[in-house]
N, C-alpha and C positions, 0 to 999 in steps of 0.2 A: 504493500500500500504506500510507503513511503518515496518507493522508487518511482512510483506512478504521480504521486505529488511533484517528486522532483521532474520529471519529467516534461509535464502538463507544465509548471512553473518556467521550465528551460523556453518551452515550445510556444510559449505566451509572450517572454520576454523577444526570442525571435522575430515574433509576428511584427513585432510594434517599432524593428529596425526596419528605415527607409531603403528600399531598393535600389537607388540612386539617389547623390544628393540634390540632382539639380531634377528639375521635371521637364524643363524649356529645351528645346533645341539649342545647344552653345550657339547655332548662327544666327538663328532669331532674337537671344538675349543680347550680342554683340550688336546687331544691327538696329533694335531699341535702344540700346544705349547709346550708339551715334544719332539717331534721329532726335535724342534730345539734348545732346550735349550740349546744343548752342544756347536750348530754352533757360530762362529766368523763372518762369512757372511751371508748375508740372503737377500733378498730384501726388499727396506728400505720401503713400504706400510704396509709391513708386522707388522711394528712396531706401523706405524701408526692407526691400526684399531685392535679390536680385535675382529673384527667379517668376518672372511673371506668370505661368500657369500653374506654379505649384502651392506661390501664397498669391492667390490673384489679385491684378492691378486694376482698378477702379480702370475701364472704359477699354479694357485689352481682354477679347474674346480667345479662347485656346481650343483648340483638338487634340486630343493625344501628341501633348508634349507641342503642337504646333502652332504660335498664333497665325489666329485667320482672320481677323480683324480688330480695327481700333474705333474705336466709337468714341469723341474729345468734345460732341458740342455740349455745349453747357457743363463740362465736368470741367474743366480750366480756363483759364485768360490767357492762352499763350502768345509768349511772346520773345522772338528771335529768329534766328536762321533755319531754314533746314539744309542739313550738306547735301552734297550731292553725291 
């Protein structure tokens, strides 16, 4: 009985380790990050995380690890460049 505790216990604590740390595509998070480099504004989650579909970003839609769009009206005032 105790081994089966420990076990269940083992098998619990596995579960609740992430399978990757990031969830975003590395190109997609690289390429959000230039698209706002130049901004002054932004939403402030965006700061907080750097993995936008794993702790989602106010107005960035994702698919399996991919964003598929950005939706900005009325969530910021932005204001700056976009690179190109």
């Amino acid at each position: 009985m105790e081994a089966l505790r420990k076990f269940l216990l083992l098998l619990m604590l596995l579960a609740s380790i992430p399978m990757r740390l990031c969830d975003t595509d590395p190109q997609d998070v690289a390429a959000l990050q230039s698209f706002i480099s130049g901004w002054q504004d932004f939403p402030s989650n965006w700061k907080a995380s750097n993995d936008p579909c794993g702790t989602p970003w106010d107005g960035v839609t994702c698919d399996k690890g991919r964003v598929t769009s950005l939706r900005l009206s009325g969530i910021i005032d932005a204001q700056g460049t976009l690179s190109n």
